[in-house]
C-alpha positions as CSV (number, residue, x, y, z in Angstrom):
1,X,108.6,15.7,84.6
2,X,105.6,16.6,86.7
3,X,102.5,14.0,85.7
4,X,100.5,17.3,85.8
5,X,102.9,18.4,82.9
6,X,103.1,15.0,81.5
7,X,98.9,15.0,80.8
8,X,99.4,18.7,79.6
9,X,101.6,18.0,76.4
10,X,99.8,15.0,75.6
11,X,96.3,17.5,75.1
12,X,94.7,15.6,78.3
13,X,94.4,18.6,80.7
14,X,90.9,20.2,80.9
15,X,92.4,23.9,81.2
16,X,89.6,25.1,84.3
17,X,90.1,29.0,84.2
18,X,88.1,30.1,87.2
19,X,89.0,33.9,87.9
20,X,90.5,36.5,86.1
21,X,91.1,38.3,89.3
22,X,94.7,38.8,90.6
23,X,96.9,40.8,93.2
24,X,99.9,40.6,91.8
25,X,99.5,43.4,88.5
26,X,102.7,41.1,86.8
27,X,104.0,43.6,84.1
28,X,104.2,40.7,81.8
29,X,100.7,39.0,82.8
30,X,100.1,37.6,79.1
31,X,96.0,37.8,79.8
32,X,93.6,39.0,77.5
33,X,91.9,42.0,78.2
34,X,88.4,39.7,77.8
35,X,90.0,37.6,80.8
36,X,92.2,40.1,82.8
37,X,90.3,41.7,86.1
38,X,87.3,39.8,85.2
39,X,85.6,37.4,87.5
40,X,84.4,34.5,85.2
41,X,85.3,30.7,84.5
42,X,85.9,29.2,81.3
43,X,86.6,25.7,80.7
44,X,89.1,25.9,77.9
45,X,87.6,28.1,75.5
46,X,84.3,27.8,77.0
47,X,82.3,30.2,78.8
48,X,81.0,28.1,82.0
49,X,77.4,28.9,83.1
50,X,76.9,25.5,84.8
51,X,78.8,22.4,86.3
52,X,77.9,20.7,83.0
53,X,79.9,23.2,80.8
54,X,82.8,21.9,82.6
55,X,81.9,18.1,82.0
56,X,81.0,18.5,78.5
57,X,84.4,20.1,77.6
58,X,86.4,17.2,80.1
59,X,84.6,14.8,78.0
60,X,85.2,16.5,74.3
61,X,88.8,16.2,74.9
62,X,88.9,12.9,76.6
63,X,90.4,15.0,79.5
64,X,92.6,13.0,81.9
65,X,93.1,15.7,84.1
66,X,92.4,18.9,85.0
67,X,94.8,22.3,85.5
68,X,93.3,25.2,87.7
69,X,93.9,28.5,86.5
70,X,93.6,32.2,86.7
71,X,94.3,35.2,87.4
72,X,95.3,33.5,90.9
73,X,92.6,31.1,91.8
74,X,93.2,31.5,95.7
75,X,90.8,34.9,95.3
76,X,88.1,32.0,94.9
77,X,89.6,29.4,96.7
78,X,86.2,28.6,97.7
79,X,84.8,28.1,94.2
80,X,88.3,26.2,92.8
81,X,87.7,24.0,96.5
82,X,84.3,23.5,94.9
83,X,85.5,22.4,91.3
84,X,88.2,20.1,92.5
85,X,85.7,17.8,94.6
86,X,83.4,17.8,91.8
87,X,86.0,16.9,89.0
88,X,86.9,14.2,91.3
89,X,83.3,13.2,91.8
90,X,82.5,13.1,87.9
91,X,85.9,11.8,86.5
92,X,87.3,9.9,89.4
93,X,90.4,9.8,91.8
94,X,92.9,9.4,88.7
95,X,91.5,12.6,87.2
96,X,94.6,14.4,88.0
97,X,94.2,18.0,89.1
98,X,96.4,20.6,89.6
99,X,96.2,24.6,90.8
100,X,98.3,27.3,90.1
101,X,98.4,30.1,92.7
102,X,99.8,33.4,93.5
103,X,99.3,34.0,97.4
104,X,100.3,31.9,99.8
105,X,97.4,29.9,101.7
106,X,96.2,29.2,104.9
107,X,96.8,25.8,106.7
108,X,93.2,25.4,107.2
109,X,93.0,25.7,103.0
110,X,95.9,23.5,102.1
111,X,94.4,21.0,104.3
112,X,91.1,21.4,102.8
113,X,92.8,20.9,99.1
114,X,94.7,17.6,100.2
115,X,91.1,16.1,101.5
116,X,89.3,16.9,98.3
117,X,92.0,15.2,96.4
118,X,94.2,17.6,95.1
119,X,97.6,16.0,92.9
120,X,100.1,19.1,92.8
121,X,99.9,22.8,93.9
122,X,102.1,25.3,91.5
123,X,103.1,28.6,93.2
124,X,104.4,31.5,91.0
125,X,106.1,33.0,93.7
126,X,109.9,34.1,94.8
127,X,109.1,33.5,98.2
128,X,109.6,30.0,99.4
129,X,107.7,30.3,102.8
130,X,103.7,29.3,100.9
131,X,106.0,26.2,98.9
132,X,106.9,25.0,102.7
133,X,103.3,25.2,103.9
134,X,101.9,23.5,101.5
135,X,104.7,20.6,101.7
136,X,103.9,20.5,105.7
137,X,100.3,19.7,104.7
138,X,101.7,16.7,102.6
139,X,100.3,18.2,98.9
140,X,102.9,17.7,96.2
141,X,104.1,21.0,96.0
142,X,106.4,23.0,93.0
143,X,107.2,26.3,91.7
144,X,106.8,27.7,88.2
145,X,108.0,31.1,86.9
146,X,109.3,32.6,84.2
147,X,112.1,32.5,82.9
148,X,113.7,36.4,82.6
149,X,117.0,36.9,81.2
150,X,118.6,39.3,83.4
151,X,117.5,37.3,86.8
152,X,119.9,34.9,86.8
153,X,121.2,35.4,90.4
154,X,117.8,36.0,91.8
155,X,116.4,33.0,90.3
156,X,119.4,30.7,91.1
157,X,119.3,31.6,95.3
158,X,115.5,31.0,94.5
159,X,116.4,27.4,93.6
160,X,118.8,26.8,96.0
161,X,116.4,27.8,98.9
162,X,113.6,25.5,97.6
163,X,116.3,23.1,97.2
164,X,116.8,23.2,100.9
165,X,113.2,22.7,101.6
166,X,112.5,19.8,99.5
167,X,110.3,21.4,96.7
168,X,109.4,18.4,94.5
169,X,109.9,19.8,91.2
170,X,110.4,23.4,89.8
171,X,109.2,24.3,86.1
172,X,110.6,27.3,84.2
173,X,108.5,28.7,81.4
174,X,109.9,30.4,78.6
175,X,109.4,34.6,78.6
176,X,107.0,35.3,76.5
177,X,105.4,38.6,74.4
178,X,101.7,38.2,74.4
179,X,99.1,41.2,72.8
180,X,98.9,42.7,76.1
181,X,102.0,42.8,77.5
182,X,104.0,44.0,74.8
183,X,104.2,47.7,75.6
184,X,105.4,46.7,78.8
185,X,107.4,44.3,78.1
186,X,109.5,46.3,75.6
187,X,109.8,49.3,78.1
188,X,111.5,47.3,79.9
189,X,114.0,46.4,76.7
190,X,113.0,43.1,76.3
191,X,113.4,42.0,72.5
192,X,111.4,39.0,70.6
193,X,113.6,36.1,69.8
194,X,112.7,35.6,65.8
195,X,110.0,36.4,63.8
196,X,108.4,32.9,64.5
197,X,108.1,33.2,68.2
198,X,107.0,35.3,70.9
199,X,109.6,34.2,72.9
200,X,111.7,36.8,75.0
201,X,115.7,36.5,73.4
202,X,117.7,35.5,76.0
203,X,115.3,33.5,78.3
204,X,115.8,30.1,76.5
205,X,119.5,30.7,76.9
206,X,119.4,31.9,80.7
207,X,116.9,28.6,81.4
208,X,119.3,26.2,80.4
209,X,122.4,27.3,81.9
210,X,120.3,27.8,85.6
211,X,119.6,23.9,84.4
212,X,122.9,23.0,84.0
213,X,123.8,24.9,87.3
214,X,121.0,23.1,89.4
215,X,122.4,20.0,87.6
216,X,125.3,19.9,89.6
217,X,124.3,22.0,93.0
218,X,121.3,20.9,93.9
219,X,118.7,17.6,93.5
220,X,116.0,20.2,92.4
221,X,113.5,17.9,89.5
222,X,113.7,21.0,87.5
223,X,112.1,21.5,84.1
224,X,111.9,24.2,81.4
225,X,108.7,24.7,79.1
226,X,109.6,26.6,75.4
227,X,107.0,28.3,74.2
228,X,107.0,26.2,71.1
229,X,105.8,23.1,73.6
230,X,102.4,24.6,74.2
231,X,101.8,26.0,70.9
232,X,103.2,23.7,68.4
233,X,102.5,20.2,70.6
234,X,100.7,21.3,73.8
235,X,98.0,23.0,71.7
236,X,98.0,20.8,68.6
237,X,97.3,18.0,70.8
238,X,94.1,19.2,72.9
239,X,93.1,20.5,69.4
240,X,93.2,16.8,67.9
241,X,91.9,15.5,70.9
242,X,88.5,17.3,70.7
243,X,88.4,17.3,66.8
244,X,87.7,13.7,66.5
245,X,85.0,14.2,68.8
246,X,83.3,17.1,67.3
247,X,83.6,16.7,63.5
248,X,80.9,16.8,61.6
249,X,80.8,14.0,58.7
250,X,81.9,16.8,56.0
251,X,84.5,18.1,58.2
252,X,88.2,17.2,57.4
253,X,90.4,17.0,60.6
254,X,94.4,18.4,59.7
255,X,97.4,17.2,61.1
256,X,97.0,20.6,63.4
257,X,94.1,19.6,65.0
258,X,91.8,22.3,62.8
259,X,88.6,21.6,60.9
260,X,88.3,21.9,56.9
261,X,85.1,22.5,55.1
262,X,83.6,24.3,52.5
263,X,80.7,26.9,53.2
264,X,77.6,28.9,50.7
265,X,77.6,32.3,52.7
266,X,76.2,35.4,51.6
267,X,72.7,33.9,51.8
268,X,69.5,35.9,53.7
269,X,68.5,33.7,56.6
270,X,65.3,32.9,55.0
271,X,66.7,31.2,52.2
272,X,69.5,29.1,54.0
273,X,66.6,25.9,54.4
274,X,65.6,26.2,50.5
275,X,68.9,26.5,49.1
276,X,70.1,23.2,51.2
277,X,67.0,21.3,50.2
278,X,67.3,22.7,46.7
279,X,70.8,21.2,46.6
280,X,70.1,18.2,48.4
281,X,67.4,17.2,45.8
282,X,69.2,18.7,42.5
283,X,72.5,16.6,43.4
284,X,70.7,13.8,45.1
285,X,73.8,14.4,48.3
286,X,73.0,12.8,51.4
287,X,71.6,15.0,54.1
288,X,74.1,14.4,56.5
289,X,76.9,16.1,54.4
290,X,74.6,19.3,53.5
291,X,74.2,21.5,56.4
292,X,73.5,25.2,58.4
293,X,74.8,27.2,60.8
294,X,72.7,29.5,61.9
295,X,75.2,31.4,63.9
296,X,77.2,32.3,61.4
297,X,74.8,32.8,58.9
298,X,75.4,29.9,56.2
299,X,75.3,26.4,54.6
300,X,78.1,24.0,55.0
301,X,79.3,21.0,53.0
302,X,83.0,19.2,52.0
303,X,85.3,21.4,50.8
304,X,85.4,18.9,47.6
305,X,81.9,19.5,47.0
306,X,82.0,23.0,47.6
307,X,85.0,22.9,45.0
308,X,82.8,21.3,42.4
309,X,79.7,23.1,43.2
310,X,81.4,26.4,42.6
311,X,81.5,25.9,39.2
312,X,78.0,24.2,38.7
313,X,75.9,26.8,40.5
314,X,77.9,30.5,39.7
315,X,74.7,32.3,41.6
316,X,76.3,31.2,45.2
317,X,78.7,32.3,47.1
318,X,81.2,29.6,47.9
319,X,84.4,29.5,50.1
320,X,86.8,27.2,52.0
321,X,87.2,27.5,55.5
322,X,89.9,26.6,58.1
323,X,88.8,27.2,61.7
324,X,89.9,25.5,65.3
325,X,87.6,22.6,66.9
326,X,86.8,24.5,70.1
327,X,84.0,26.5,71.2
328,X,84.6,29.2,70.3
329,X,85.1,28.2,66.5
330,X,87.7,30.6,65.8
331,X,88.6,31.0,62.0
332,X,92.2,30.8,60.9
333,X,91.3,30.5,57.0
334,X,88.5,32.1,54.6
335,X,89.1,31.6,50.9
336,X,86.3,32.5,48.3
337,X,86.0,29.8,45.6
C-alpha cells in the first residue's frame, strides 16, 4: 500500500483542498456544490485565509502528512507548488505530501514538484502518457480511478499499459453516489449497493476480480479503497485524532471520534453571562466546566450535569448534543432534555 494511503487510514493526512476548479466536468464528480467551480482552499474542513490556517489544522490532527486536492490542483499548480514547499518548511522532509491531478504536466512542473519535495503524484487519468512523464522526472508516480462496473475491459488494457511503463502503484476507489451526482449517476442506471452505503452495486465486485486478473498478468502494486475505509476508519480516525486535541474539559470524546455535551439554548444573548454565573455560584461548579458559545447562541456544560440540571431548574431549556470535532462543528445529534 502507498505510504500516502498508509498515513490516510490511520487519520494522519492533513486533507489540503486548494481549488475547486476542474476541466474534466466528471458526471460522477462527488463535490459539493459549496466546493464545485469555486476557487477557494480549505484545509480539511477549514476555510484557509492564511498560511496559519493550514498549520493550525496539521497540528490539530497531529498531521503526518499532507494530500493535495481539488477539483484538479494543476489549474493552480503555482499556489499547490507554493503549499508543498511550505508544508515541507513548517513540518519537515518526513511530512509526506502527495497531489492528485487531472491534466497532465509540463516537464518544467514535474521537475519543479520533485525539488520542493514532493512524495507521490496520483493522476486520475486513462491516458498513460502524464503517468510516464512524471516517472521520467523520477517522482513516485500512480494512478487512482474509480472503479465502474461496466469498464472492465477499458480499465484492464489501462493496467496493462501502466504495467508496461512501470507505474509504481495503482489504487481503485470504490463507485460512489454522493448528493450531487446522484441524478447523474442514476441516468446512467447505476443502482446503490444497500441501504447502508453509497456504494455503486457492482463496482466492489468488478474491483476485485480486475485484482485477481492483475494478480496474475502483471506486477502492478494495485489497491482497492471501499467506501466503508474512508468513512467508517479513514474518517473516524482523523476525527479522533483532532478530538483529543480540541475537547473542552466537559466534552466527552465517543469511540467515533464526535464530541458529547449538554447545552442551555433558547437564551437572549444578554442573558447567556448571568445565567452561567448564576449557575456557577448556585451549584458552586467549577468555571471550567460551565461555558458559552457565542456563535451558536448558548451555554454549554457535561451532559451529566445538564441531565441533572434539567430537572432542578425547569425555567431552562436544556438539550444533549452530538456534533463532529472539526471546524465546522457540524451537529449529528440534538435531544431536548
Amino acid at each position: 500500500m502507498p505510504r500516502g494511503c498508509q498515513l490516510c487510514v490511520r487519520g494522519a493526512k492533513l486533507v489540503l483542498f486548494v481549488t475547486g476548479l476542474c476541466k474534466r466536468g466528471c458526471f460522477y464528480c462527488p463535490l459539493s456544490e459549496k466546493r464545485r467551480g469555486n476557487d477557494r482552499v480549505y484545509a480539511n474542513e477549514r476555510p484557509v485565509k492564511s498560511n496559519r490556517d493550514i498549520f493550525e489544522e496539521g497540528k490539530l490532527i497531529d498531521a503526518l502528512g499532507t494530500g493535495i486536492t481539488g477539483g484538479d490542483p494543476s489549474i493552480r499548480f503555482k499556489r499547490a507548488l507554493r503549499y508543498i514547499k511550505l508544508l515541507k518548511q513548517k513540518f519537515g522532509k518526513n511530512h509526506h505530501i502527495h497531489i492528485y491531478c487531472c491534466s497532465k504536466l509540463s516537464p518544467k512542473q514535474l521537475r519543479e514538484l520533485k525539488k520542493a519535495g514532493l512524495d507521490e503524484i496520483r493522476f486520475h487519468t486513462w491516458s498513460v502518457e502524464p503517468v510516464k512523464a512524471a516517472l521520467k522526472a523520477g517522482l513516485r508516480t500512480g494512478v487512482e480511478i474509480p472503479a465502474t462496473p461496466g469498464e472492465f475491459k477499458r480499465t484492464k488494457k489501462l493496467l496493462k499499459e501502466l504495467d508496461s511503463i512501470g507505474c509504481d502503484f495503482v489504487n481503485m476507489n470504490e463507485f460512489e453516489f454522493s448528493d450531487t451526482n446522484l441524478a447523474a449517476m442514476k441516468a446512467r442506471g447505476f443502482k446503490i449497493k444497500s441501504d447502508v452505503s453509497m456504494g455503486v452495486k457492482g463496482s466492489e465486485e468488478m474491483a476485485i476480480k480486475l485484482m485477481r486478473w492483475a494478480a496474475r498478468n502483471t506486477h502492478l502494486n494495485i489497491h482497492y479503497c471501499p467506501s466503508s475505509l474512508k468513512d467508517r476508519v479513514q474518517l473516524r480516525n482523523r476525527l479522533k485524532r483532532r478530538a483529543k486535541n480540541v475537547a473542552k474539559p466537559y466534552e466527552e470524546i465517543t469511540d467515533e471520534g464526535l464530541l458529547i455535551k449538554g447545552v442551555i439554548y433558547g437564551l437572549p444573548k444578554s442573558k447567556l453571562a448571568t445565567v452561567r454565573n448564576l449557575l456557577i455560584f448556585k451549584y458552586r461548579a467549577p468555571s471550567k466546566f460551565v461555558s458559552i458559545d457565542r456563535g451558536k447562541n448558548r451555554i454549554e456544560l457535561p451532559s451529566h450535569v445538564a441531565e441533572k440540571l434539567a430537572k432542578l431548574e425547569p425555567a431552562l431549556n436544556f438539550a444533549l448534543v452530538e456534533e463532529y470535532p472539526t471546524y465546522d462543528r457540524l451537529e449529528t445529534t440534538f435531544i431536548p432534555i
